[in-house]
MIFI-44079 format. One line per 3 residues: number of its first residue (from 0); their letters; for each residue x, y, z negated of N, C-alpha, C. Coordinates in Angstrom, 2 decimals, m for minus. Layout:
NUM> a> X,Y,Z,X,Y,Z,X,Y,Z; ...
This chain:
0> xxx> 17.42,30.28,2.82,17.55,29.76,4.17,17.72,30.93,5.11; 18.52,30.80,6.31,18.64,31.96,6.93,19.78,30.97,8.18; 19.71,31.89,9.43,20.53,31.63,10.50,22.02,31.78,10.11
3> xxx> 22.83,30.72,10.45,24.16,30.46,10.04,24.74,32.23,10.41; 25.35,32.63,9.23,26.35,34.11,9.11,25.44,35.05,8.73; 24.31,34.51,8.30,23.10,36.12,8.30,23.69,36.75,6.28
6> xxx> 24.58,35.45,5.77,25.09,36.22,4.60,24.60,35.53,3.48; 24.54,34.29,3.76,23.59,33.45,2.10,24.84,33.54,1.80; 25.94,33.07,1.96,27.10,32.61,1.02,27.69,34.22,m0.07
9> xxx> 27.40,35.27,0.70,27.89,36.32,0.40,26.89,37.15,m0.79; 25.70,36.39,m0.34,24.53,37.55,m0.94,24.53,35.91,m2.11; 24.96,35.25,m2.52,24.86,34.15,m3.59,26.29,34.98,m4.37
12> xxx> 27.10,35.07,m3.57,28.60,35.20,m4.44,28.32,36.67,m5.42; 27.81,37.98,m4.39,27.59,39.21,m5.02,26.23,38.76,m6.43; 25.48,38.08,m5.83,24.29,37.76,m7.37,24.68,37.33,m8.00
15> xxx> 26.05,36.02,m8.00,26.63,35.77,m9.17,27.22,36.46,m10.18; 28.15,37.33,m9.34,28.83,37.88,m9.87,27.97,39.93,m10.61; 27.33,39.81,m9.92,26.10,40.80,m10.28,25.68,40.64,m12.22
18> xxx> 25.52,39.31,m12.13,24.76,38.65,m13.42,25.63,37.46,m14.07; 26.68,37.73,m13.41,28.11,36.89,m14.85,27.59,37.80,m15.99; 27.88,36.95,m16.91,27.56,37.06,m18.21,26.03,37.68,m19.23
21> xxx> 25.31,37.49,m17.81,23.68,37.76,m18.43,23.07,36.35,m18.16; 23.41,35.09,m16.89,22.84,34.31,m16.62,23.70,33.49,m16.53; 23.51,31.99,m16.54,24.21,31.17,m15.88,23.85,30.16,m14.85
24> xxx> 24.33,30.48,m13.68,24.28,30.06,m12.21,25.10,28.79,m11.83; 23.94,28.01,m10.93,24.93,27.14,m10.70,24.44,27.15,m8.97; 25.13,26.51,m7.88,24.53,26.35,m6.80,25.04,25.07,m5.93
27> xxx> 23.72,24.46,m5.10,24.29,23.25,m4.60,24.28,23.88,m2.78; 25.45,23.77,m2.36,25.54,24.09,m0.84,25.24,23.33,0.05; 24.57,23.14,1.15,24.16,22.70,2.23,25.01,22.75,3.89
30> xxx> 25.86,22.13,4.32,26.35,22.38,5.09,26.58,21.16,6.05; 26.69,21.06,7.43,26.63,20.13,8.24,28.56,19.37,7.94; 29.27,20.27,7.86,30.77,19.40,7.57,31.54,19.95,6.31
33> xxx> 31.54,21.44,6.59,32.93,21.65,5.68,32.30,21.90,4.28; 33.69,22.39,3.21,33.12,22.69,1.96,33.50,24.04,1.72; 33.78,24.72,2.81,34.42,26.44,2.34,33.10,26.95,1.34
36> xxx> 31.73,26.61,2.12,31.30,27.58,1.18,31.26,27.26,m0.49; 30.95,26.36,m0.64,31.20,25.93,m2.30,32.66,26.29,m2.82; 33.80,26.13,m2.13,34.88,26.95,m2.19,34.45,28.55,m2.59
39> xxx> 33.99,28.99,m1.87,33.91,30.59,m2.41,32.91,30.52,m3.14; 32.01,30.00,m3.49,31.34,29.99,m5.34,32.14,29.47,m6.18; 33.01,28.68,m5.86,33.53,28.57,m6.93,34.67,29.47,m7.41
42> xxx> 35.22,30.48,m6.72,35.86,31.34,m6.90,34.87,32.36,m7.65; 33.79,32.07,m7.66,32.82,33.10,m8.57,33.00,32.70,m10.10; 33.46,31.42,m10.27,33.35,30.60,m11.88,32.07,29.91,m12.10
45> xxx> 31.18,30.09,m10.89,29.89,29.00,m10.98,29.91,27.97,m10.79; 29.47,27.10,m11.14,29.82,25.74,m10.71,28.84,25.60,m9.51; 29.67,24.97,m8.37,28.95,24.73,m6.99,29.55,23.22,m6.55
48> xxx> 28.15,22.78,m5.73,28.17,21.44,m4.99,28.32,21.23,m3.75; 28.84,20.72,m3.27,28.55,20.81,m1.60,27.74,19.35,m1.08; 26.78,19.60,m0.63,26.08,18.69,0.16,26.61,18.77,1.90
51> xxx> 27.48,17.48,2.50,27.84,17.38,4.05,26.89,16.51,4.18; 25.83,17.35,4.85,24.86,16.87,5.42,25.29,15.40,7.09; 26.59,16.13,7.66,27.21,14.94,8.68,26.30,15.18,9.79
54> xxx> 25.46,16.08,10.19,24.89,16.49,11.14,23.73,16.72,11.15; 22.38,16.50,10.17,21.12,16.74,10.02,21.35,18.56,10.19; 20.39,19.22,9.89,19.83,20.60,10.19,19.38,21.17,9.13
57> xxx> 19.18,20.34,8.12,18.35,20.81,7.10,19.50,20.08,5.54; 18.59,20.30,4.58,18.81,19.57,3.50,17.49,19.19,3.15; 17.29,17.60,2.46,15.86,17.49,2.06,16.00,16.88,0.47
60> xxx> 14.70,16.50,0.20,15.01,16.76,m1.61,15.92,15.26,m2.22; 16.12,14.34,m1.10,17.24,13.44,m2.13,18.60,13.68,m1.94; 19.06,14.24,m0.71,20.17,14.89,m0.78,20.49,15.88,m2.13
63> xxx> 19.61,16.82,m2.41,19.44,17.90,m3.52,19.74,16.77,m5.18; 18.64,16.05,m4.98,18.39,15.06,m6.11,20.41,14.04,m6.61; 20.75,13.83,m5.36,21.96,13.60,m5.47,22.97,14.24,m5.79
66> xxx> 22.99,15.61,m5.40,24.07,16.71,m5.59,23.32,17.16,m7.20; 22.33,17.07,m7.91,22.42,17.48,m9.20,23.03,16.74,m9.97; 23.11,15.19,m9.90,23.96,14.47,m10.67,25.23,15.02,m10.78
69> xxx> 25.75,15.84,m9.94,26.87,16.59,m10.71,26.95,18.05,m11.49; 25.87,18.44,m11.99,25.86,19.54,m12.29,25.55,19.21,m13.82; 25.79,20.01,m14.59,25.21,20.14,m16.17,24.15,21.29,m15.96
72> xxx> 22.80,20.80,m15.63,21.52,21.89,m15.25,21.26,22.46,m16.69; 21.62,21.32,m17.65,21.18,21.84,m18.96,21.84,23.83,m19.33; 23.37,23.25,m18.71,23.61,24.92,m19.05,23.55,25.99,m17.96
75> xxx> 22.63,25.92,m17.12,22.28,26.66,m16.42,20.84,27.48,m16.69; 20.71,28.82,m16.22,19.76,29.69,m16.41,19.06,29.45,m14.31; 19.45,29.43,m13.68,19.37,29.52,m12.19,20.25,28.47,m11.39
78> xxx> 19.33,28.01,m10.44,20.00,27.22,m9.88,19.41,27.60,m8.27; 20.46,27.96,m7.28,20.63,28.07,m6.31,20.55,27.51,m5.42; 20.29,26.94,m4.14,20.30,25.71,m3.04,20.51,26.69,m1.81
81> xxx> 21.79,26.89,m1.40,21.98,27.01,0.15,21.74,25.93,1.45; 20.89,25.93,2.04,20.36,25.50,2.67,21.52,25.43,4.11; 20.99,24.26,5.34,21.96,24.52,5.89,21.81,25.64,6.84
84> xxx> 22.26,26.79,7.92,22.30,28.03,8.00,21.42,27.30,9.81; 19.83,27.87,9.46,19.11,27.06,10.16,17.49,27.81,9.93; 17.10,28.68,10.99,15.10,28.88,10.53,14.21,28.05,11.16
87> xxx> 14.47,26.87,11.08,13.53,25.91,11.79,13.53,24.41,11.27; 13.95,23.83,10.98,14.09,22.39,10.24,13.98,22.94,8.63; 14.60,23.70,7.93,14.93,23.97,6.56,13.29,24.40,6.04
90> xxx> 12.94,24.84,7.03,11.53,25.21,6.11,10.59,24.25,6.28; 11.02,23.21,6.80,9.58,21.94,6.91,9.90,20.84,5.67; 11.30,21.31,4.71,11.50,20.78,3.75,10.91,21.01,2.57
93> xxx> 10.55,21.02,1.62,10.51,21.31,0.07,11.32,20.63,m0.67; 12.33,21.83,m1.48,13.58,20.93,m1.85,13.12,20.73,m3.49; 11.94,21.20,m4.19,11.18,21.85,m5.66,11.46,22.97,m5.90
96> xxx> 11.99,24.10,m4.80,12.28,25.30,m5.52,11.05,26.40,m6.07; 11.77,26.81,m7.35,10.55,27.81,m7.54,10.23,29.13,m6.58; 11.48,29.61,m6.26,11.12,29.98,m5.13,11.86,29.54,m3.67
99> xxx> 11.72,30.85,m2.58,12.69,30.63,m1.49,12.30,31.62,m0.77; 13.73,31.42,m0.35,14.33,33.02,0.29,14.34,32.93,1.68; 13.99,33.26,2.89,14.79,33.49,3.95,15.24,34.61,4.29
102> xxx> 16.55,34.98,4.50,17.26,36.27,4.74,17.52,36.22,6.32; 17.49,37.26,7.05,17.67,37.56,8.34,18.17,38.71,7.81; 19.50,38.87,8.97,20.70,40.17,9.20,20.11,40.74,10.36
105> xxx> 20.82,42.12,10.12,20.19,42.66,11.06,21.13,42.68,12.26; 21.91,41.62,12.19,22.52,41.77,13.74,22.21,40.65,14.73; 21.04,39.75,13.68,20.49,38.68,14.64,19.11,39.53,15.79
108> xxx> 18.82,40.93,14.89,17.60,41.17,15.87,16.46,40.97,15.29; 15.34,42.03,15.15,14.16,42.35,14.22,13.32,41.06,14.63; 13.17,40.66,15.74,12.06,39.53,16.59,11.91,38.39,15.97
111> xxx> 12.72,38.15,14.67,12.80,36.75,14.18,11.41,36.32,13.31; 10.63,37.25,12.50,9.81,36.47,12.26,8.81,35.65,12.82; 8.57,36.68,14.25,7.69,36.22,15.36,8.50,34.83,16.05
114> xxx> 9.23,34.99,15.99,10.01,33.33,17.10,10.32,32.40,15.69; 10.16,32.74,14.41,10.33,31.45,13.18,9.33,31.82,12.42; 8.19,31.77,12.87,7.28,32.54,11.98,7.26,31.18,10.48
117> xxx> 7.78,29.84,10.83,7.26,28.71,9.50,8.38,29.06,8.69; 9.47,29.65,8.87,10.50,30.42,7.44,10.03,31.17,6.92; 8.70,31.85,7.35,8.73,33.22,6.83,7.22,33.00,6.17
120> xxx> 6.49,32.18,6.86,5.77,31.39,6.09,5.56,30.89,4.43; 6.98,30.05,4.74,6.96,28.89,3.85,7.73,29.85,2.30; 7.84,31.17,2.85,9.07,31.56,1.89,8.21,32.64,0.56
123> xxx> 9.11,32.94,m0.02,8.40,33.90,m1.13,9.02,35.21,m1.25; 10.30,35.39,m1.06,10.84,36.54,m0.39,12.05,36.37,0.98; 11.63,38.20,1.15,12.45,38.24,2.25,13.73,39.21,2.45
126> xxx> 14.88,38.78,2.28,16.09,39.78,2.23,16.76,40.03,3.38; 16.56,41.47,3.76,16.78,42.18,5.62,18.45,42.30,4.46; 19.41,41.21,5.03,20.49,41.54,5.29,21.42,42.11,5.93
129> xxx> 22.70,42.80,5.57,23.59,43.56,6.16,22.99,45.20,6.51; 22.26,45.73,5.96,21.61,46.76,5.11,22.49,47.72,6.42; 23.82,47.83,6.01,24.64,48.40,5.99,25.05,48.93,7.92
132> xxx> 24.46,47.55,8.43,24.64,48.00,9.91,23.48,48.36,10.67; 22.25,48.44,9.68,21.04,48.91,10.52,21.16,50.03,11.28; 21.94,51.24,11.08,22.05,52.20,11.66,23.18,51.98,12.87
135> xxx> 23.58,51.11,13.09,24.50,51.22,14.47,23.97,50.07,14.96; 22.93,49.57,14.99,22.35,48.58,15.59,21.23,48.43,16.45; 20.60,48.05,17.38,18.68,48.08,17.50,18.17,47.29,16.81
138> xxx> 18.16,47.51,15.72,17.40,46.91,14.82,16.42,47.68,13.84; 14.87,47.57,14.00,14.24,47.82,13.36,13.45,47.36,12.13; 14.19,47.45,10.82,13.92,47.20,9.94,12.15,47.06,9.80
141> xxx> 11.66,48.44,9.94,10.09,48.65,9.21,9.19,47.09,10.44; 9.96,47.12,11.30,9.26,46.02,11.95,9.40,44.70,12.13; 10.55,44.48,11.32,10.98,42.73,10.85,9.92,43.35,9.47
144> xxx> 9.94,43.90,8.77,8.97,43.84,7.82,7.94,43.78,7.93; 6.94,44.42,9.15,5.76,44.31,9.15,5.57,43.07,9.95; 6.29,42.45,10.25,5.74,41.50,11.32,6.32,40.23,10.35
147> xxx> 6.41,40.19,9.30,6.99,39.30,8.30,5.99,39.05,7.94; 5.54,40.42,7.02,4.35,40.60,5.81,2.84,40.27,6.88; 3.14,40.31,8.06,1.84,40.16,9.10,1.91,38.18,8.83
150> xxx> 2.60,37.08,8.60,2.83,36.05,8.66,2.47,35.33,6.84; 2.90,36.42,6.50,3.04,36.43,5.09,2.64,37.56,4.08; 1.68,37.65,3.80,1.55,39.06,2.87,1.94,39.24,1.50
153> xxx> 2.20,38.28,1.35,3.09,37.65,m0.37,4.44,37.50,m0.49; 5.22,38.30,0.84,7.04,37.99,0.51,6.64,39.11,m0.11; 7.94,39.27,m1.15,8.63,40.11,m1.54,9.61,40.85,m0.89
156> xxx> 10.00,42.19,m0.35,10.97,42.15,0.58,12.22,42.77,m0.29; 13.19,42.39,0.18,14.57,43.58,m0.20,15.59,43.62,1.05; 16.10,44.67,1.23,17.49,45.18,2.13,18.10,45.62,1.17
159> xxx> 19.51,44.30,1.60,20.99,44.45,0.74,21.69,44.44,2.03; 22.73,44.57,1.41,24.04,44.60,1.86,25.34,44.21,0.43; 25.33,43.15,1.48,26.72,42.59,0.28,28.15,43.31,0.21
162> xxx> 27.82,43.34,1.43,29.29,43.92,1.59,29.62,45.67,0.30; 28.26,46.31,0.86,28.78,47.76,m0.22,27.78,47.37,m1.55; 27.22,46.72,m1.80,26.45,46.48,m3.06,24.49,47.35,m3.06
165> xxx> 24.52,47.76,m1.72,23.48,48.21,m0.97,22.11,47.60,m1.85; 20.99,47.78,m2.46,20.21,46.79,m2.92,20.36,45.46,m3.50; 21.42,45.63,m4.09,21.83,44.39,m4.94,21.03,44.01,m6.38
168> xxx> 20.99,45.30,m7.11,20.54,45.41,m8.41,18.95,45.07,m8.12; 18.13,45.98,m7.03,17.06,45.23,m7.06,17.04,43.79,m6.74; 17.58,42.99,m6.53,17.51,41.40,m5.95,17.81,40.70,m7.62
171> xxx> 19.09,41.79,m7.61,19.23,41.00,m9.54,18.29,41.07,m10.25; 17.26,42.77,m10.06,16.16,42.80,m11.32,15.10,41.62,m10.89; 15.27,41.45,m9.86,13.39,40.83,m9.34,14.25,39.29,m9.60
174> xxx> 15.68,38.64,m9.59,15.49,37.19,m10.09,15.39,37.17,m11.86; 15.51,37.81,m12.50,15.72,38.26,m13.76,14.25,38.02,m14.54; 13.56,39.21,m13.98,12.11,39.06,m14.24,11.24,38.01,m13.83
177> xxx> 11.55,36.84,m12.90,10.92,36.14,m11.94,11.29,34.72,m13.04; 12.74,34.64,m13.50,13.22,33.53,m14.42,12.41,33.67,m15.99; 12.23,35.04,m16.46,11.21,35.18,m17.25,9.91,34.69,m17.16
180> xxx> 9.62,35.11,m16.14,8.01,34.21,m15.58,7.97,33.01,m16.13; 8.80,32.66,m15.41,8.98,31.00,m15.48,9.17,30.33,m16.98; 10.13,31.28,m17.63,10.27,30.92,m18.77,8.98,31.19,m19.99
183> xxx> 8.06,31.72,m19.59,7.11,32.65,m20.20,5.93,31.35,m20.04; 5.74,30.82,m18.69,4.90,29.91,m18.43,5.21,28.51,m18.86; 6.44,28.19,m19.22,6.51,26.65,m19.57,6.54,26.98,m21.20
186> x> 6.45,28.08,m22.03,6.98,28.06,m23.28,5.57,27.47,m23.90
């Protein structure tokens, strides 16, 4: 979940394509009309859904429950849910994810956990997107982090950047090891 452009579609396409041929990904998109973004996963070779939400703010879990009927979950390792691009309705949802992400860019401005503190809340990690423009920006990273981890002392944090591949590999190792968990605990 993250404010519409902060980079879910981009930071989903680079993890796919990060972990083609170690995992298999599928993702259901969340969007108030169009279907571009499931368009560009599917240019990844993942199979993607689009949920047109038609004007809600959020996605909630029968929308989700509906968009899996088209997926084969069986051959999936990860399954993805882009949410619609929103820090305020999306986190009063629970869609069953094992986890959840909210990503803030850094060209929205460090102040966001304090003015959405229930995304940052509700979430399990936190990815300071667009890595790449912190330095020509006012944006203070160490203090969207501390004022995150002040809301939440249990995110996980990472700064990527999709665009140059900036902290990518850590986002790949930590879903990698995290799907192990999971797999470790139901065996």
């Amino acid at each position: 979940m993250s404010s519409p452009g902060a980079g879910k579609t981009s930071l989903l396409e680079k993890t796919i394509l990060g972990l083609k041929g170690e995992l298999r990904i599928g993702v259901v998109e969340g969007d108030i009309q169009s279907t571009y973004d499931a368009e560009r996963i599917g240019q990844t070779g993942a199979p993607a859904v689009q949920i047109k939400t038609g004007g809600a703010c959020h996605l909630d879990s029968n929308m989700v429950q509906e968009a899996l009927k088209s997926l084969d979950l069986s051959g999936l390792d990860l399954l993805f849910i882009e949410n619609v691009g929103n820090l305020v309705c999306p986190a009063s949802f629970d869609l069953g994810e094992s986890l959840r992400f909210v990503l803030l860019s850094s060209p929205e401005g460090d102040d966001k956990p304090k003015k959405y503190p229930e995304a940052f809340l509700t979430s399990h990690v936190l990815v300071l997107t667009k890595s790449d423009l912190i330095p020509r920006l006012p944006f203070d990273a160490a203090r969207a982090r501390r004022e995150a981890l002040e809301i939440n002392p249990r995110l996980d944090v990472f700064a990527v950047s999709a665009l140059t591949g900036e902290g990518m590999d850590a986002v790949e190792a930590f879903l990698v090891g995290e799907l192990e968990k999971l797999r470790s605990a139901h065996a």
